[in-house]
FIZAZA-309696 format. One record per residue: x, y, z negated of N, C-alpha, C, O in turn; residue number from 0; residue in one letter. Coordinates in steps of 0.1 Angstrom, whole numbers, plus 5000, padded with zeros to 4 digits. Each point is the difference from the previous one (the first is absolute). Example, Ala and Ser with C-alpha at 12.3 -4.5 7.8 and 13.67 -1.06 7.14 Angstrom:
2
R:5132:4943:4922:4991:5012:5000:5009:5012:5000:5010:5000:4993:0:A
R:4986:5011:5014:5009:5011:5000:4992:5011:4992:5005:5011:4999:1:S
% end
This chain:
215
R:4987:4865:4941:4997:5014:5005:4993:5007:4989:4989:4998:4995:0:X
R:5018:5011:5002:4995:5014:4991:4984:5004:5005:4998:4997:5012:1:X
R:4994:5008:4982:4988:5012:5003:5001:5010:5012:4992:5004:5009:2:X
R:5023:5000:4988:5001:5010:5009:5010:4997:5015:5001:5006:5010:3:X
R:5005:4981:4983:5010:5002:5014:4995:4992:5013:4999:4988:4999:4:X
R:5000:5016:5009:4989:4992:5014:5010:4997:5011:4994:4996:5011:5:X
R:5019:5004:4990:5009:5001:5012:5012:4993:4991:5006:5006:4991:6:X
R:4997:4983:5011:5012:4997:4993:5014:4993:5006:5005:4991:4993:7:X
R:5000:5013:5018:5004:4989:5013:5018:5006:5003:5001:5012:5002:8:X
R:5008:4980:4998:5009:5004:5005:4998:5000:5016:4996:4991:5007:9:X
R:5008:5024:4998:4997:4999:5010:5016:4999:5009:5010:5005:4995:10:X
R:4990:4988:5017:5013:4998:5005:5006:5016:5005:4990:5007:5003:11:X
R:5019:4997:4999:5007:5016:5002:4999:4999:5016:5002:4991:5008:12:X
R:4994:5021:4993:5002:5000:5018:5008:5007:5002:4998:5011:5004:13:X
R:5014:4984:4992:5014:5011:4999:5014:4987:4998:4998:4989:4996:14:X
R:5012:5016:5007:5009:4989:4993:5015:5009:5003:5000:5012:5004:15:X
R:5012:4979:4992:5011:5011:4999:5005:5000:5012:4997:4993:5010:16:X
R:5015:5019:4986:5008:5007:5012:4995:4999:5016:4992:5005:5007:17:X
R:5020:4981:4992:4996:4995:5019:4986:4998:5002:4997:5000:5012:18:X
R:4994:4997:4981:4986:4992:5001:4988:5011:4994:4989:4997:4994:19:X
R:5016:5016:5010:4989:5012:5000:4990:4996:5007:5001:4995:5011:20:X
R:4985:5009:4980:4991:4996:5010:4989:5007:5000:4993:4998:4990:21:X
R:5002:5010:5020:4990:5012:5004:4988:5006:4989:4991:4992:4996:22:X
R:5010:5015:5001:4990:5007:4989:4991:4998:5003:4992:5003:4990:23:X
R:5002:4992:5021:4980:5001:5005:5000:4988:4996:4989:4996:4999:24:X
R:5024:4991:4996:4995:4987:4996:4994:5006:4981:4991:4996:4993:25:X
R:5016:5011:5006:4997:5003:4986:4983:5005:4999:4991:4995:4994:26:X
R:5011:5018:5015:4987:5005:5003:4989:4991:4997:4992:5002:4990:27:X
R:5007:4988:5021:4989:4989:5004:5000:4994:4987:4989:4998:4994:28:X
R:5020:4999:5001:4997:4991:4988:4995:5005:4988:4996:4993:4991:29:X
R:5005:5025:5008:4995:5001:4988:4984:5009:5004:4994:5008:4993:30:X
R:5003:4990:5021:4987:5006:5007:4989:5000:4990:4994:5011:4999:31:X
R:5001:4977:4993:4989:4999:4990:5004:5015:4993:4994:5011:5001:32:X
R:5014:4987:4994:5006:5009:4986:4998:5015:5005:4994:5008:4992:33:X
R:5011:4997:5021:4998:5011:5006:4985:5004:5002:4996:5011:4997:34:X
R:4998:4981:5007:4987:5006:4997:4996:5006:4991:4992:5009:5003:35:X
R:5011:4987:4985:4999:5006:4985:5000:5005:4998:4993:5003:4991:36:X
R:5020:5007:5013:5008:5005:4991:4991:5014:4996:5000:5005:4989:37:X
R:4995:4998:5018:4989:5015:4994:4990:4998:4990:4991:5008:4997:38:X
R:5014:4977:4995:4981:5002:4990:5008:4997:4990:5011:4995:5000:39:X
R:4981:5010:4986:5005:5008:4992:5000:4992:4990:5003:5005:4989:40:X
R:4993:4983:5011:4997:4988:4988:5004:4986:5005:4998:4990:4993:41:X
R:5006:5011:5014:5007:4986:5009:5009:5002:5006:4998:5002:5013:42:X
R:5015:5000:4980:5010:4997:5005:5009:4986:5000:4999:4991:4992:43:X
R:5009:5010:5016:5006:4989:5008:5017:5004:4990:5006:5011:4997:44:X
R:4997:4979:5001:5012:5002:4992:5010:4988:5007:4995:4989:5005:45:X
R:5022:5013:4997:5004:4991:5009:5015:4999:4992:5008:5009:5000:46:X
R:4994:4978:4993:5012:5000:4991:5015:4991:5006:5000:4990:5007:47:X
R:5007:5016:4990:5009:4991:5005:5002:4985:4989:4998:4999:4988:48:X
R:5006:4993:5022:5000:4991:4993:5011:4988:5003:4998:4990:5007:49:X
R:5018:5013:4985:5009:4993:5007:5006:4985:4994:4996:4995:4990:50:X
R:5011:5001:5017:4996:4983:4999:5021:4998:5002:5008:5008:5005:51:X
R:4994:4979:4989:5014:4999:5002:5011:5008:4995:5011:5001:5005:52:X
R:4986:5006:4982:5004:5005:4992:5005:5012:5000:5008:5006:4993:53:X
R:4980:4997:5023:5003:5019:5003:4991:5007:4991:4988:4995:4998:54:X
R:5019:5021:4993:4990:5002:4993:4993:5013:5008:5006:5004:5010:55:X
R:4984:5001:4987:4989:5009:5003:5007:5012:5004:5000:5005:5011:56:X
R:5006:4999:4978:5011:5011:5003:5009:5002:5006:5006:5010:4997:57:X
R:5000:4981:5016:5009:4997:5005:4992:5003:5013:5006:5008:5007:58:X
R:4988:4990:4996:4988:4996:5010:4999:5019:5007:4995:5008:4993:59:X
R:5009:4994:5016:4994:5010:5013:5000:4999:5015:5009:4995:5006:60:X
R:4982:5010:4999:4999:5003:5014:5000:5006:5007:4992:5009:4997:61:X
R:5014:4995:5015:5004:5009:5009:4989:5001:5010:4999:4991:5008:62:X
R:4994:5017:4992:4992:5005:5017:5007:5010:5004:5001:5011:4995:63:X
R:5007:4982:5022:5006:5009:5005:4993:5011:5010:4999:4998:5012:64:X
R:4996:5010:4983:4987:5007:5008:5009:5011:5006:5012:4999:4997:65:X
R:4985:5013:5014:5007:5007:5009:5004:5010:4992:5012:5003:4999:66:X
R:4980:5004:4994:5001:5009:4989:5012:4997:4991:5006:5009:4994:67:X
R:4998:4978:5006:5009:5000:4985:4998:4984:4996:4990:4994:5002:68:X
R:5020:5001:4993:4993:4986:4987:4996:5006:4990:5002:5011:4995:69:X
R:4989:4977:5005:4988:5001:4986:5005:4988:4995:5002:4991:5008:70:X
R:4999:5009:4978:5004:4994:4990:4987:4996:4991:4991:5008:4997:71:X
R:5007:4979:5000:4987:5001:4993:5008:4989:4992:5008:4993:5005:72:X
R:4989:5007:4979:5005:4992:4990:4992:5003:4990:4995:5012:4997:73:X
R:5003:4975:4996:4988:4995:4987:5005:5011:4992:5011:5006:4999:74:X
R:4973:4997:4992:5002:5007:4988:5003:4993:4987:5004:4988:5002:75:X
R:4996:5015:4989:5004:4996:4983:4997:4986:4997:5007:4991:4994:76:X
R:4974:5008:5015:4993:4988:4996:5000:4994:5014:4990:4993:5004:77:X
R:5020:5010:5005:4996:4988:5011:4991:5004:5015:4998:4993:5009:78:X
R:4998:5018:4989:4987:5006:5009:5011:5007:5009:5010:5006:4997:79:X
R:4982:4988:5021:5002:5010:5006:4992:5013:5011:4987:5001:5001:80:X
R:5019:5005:5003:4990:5010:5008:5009:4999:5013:5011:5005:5001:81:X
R:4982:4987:5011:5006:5002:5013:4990:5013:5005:4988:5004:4997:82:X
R:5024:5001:5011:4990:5013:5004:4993:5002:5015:5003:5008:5009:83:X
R:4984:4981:4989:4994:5002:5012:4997:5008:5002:4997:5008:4992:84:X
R:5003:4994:5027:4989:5012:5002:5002:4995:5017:5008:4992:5004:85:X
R:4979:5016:5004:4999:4998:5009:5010:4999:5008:5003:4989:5005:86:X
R:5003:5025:4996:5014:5003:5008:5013:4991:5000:5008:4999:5009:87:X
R:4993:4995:4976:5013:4994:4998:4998:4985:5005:5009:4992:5003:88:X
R:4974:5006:4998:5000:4982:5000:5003:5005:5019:5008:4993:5006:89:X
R:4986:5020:5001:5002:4999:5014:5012:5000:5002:5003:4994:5011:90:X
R:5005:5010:4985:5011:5004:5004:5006:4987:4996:5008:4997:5010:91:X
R:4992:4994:4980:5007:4989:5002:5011:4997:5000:5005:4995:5010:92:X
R:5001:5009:4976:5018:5000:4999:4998:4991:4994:4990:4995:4995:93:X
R:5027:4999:5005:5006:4987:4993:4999:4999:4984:5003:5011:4995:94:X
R:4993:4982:4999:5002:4997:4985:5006:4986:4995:4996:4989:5003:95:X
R:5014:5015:4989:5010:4995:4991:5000:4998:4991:4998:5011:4994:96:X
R:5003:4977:4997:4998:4997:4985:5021:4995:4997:5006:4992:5008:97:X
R:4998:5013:4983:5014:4994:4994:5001:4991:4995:5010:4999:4993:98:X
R:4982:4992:5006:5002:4983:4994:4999:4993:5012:4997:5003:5011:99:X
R:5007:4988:4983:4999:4989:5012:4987:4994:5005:4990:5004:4994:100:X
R:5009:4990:5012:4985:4997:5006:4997:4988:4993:5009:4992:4998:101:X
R:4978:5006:4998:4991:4991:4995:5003:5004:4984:4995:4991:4994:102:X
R:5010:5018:4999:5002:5003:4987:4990:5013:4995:4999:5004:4988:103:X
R:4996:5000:5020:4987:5010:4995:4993:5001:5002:5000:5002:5012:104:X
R:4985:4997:4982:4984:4995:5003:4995:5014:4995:5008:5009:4996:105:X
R:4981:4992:5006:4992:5012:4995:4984:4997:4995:4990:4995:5006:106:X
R:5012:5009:4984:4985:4995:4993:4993:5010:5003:5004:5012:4997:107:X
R:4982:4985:5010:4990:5011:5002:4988:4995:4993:4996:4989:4998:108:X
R:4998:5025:4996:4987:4994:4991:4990:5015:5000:5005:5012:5001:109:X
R:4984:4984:4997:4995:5012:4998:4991:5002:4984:4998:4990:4992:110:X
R:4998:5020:5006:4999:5001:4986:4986:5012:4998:5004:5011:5000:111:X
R:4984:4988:4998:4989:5007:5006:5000:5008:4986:5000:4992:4991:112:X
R:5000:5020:5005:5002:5004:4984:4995:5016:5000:5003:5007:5009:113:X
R:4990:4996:4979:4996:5016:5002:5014:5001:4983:5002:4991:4992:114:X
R:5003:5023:5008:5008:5002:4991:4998:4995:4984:4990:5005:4996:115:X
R:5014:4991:4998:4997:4993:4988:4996:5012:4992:5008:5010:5001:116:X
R:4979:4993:4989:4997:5009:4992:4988:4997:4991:4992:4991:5003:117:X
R:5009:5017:4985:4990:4991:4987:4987:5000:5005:4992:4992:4994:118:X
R:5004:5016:5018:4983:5005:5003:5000:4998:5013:5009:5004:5007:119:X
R:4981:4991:4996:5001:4998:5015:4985:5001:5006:4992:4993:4994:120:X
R:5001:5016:5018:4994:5000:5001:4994:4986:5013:5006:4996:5010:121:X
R:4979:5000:4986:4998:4988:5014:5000:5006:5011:4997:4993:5010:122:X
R:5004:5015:4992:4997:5006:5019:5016:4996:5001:5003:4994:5010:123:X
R:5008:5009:4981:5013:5002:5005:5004:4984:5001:5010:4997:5008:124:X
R:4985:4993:4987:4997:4984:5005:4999:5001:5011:5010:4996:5008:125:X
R:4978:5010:4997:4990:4992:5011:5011:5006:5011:5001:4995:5011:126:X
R:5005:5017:4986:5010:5006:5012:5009:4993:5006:5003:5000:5012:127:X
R:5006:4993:4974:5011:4989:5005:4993:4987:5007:5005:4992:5007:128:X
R:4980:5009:4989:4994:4983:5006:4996:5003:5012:4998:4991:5007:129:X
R:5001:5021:4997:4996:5008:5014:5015:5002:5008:5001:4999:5012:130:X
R:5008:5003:4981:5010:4997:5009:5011:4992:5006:5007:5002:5009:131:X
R:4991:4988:4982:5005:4983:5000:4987:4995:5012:5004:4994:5010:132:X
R:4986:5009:4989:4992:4995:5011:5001:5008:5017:4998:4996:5011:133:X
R:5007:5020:4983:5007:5001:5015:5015:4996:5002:5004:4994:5010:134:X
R:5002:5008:4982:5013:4992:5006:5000:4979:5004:5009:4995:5006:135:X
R:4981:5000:4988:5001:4990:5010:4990:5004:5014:5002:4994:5011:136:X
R:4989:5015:4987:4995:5004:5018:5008:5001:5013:4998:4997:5012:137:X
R:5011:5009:4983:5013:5005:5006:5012:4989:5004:5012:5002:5004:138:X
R:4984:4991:4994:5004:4984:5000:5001:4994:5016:4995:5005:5010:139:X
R:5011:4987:4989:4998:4990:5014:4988:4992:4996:4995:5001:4989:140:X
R:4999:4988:5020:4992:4988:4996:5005:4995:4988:4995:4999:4988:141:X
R:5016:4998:5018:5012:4985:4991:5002:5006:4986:4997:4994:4990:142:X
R:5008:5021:5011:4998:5000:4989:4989:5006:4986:5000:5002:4988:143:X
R:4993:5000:5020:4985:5007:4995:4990:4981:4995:4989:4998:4994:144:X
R:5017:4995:5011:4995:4983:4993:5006:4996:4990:4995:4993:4991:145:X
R:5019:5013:5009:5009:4996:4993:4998:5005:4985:5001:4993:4990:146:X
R:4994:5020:5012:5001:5006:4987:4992:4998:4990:4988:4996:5002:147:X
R:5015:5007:4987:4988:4990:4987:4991:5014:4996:5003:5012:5001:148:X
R:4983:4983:4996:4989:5009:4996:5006:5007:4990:5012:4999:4997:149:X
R:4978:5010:4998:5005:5002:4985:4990:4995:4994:4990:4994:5006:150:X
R:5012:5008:4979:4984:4992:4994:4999:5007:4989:4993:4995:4992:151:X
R:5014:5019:5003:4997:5008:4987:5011:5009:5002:5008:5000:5009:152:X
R:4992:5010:4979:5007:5008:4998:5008:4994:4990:4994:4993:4992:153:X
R:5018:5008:5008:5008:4991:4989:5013:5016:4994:5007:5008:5006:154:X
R:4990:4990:4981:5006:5011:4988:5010:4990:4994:4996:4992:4992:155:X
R:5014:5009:5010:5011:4992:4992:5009:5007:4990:5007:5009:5003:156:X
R:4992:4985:4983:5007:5002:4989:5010:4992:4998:5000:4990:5006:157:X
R:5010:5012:4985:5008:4994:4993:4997:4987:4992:4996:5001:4988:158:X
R:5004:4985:5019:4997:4991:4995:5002:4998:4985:5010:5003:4993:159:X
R:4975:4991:5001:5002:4997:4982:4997:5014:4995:5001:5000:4987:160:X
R:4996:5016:5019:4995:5007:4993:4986:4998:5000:4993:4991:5005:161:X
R:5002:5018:4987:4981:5002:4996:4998:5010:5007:4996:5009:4993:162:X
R:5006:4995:5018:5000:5009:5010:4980:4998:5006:4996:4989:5003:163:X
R:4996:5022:4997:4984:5001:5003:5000:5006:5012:5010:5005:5005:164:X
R:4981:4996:4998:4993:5016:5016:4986:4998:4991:4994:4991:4995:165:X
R:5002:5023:5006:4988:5004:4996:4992:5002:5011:5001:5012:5000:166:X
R:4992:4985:5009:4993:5002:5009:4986:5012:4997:4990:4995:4993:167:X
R:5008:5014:5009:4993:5010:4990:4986:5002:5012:4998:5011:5007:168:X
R:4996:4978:4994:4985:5003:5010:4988:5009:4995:5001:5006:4990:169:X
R:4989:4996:5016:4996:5011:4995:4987:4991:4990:4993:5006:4992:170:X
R:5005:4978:5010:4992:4995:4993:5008:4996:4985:4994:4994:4991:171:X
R:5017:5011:5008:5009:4997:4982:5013:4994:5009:5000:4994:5011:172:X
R:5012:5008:4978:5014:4992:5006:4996:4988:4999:4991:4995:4992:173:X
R:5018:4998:5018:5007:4992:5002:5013:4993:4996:5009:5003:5008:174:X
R:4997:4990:4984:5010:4996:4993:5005:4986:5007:4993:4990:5003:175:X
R:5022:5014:4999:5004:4983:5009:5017:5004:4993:5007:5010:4998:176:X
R:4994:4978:4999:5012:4992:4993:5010:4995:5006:4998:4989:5005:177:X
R:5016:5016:4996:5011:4989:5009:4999:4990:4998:4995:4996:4990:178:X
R:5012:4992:5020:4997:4989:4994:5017:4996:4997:5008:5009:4998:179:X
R:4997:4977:5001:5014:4999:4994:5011:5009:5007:5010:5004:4996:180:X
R:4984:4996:5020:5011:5001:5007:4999:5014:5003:5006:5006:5009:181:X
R:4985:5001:4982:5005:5016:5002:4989:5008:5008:5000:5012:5001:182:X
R:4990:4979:5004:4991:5002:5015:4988:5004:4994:4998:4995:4989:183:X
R:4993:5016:5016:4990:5003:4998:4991:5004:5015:5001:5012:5003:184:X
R:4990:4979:5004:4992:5001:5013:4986:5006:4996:4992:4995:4992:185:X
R:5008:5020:5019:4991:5005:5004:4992:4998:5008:5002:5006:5011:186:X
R:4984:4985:4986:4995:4997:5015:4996:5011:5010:5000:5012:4997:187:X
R:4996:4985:5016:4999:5008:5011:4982:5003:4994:4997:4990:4993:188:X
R:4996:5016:5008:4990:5000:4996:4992:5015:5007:5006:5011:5001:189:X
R:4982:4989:5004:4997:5010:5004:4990:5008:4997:4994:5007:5007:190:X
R:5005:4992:4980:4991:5004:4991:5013:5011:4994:4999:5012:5002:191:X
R:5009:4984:4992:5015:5012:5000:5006:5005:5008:5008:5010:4997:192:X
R:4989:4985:5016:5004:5011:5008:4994:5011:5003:5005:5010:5004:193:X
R:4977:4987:4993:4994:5013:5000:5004:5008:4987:5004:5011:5001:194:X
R:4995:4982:4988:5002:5005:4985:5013:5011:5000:4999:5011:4996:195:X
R:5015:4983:5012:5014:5003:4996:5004:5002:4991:5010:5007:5001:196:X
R:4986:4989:4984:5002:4991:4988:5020:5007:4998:5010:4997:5006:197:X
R:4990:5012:4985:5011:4998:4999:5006:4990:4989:4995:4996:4989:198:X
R:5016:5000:5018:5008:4985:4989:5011:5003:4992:5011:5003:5005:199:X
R:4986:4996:4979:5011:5007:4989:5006:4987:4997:4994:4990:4996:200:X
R:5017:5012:5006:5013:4985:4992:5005:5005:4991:5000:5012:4997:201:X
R:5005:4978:4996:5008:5002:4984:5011:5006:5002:5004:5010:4994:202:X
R:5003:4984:5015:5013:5007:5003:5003:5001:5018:4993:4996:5009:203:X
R:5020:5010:4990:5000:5003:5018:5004:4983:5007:5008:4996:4992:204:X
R:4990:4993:5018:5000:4995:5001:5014:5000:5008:5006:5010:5004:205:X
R:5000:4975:4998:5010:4997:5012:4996:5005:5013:5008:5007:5006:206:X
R:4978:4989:5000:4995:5001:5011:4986:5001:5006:4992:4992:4994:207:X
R:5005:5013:5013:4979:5001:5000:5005:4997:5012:5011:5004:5005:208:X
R:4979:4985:5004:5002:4997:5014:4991:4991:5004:4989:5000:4995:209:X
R:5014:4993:5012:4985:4985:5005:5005:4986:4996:5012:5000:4998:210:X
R:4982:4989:5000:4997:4989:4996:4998:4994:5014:4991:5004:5007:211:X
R:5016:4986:4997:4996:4990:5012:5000:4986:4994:5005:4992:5008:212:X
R:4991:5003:4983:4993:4989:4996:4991:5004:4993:4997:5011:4995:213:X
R:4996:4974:5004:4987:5001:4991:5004:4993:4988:4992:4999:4990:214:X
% end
């Protein structure tokens, strides 16, 4: 498991072909965690196709036969899809259709907690993504609000094998922290900076600014 990826699971389709359509609210229910989310602005939920038996990505669409019209939903460039929940469509509860055969398409869901990658970064705009990773597991069931891993830092990822820095600029003198091989540079949670809000200067723009769930 990566730094950033916390969801890693093929999940089984609650859909299957032609004769063996099967009701959109199964879909619904199954991606219910994910729906909760979808309004926060640093934790998003990303849902890839992922096909098996020598079907490729690009071949791959689905039909929601809704009253309005079919809706067609088919992977982008990199595999990502966008089913288009919403209250009305999960009530209403039309048929949905995948064109492969059954047991040949899985779907990788994962989530990925990240503020936009950039050379300067202020700590309040940290503590916002660590404030909102803690409401989106709130918003949780039991099961899966146990499930979910802490975080334990702010984690800044570079390009493994560079000399990539963060300057942490406190108001007692900077602060200097060093990638280590694999590219990583962790910001601890600290609340002495969060009063400070310490802005953080990197050497270059990074891969990714996001959270750390190991120690």
């Amino acid at each position: 498991m990566t730094p950033y990826r916390l969801i890693a699971a093929t999940a089984a389709l609650a859909c299957a072909t032609g004769a063996q359509a099967r009701p959109f609210k199964d879909l619904c229910e199954q991606f219910e965690p994910l729906r909760k989310i979808a309004d926060l602005k640093y934790v998003k939920p990303t849902v890839r196709v992922k096909p098996k038996e020598g079907v490729k990505a690009e071949d791959v669409f689905f039909t929601i036969e809704a009253k309005a019209g079919a809706i067609k939903v088919s992977p982008a460039a990199d595999g990502t899809l966008a089913f288009p929940f919403s209250d009305a469509l999960c009530a209403e509860n039309p048929n949905i259709e995948i064109n492969q055969p059954k047991g040949t398409v899985g779907l990788e869901i994962f989530i990925d907690p990240s503020v936009p990658p950039a050379r300067t970064v202020d700590y309040k705009l940290l503590e916002a993504l660590r404030a909102e990773w803690d409401e989106a597991i709130r918003r949780q069931s039991f099961l899966y609000r146990t499930l979910a891993p802490s975080s334990k830092a702010y984690m800044i990822l570079f390009e493994p094998g560079r000399a990539a820095t963060a300057e942490v600029r406190l108001p007692q003198g900077p602060r200097k922290l060093t990638a280590n091989a694999k590219g990583e540079i962790r910001i601890p949670f600290d609340e002495a900076w969060k009063a400070a809000n310490p802005t953080i200067e990197l050497s270059e723009v990074p891969r990714k600014i996001g959270l750390a769930f190991s120690g």
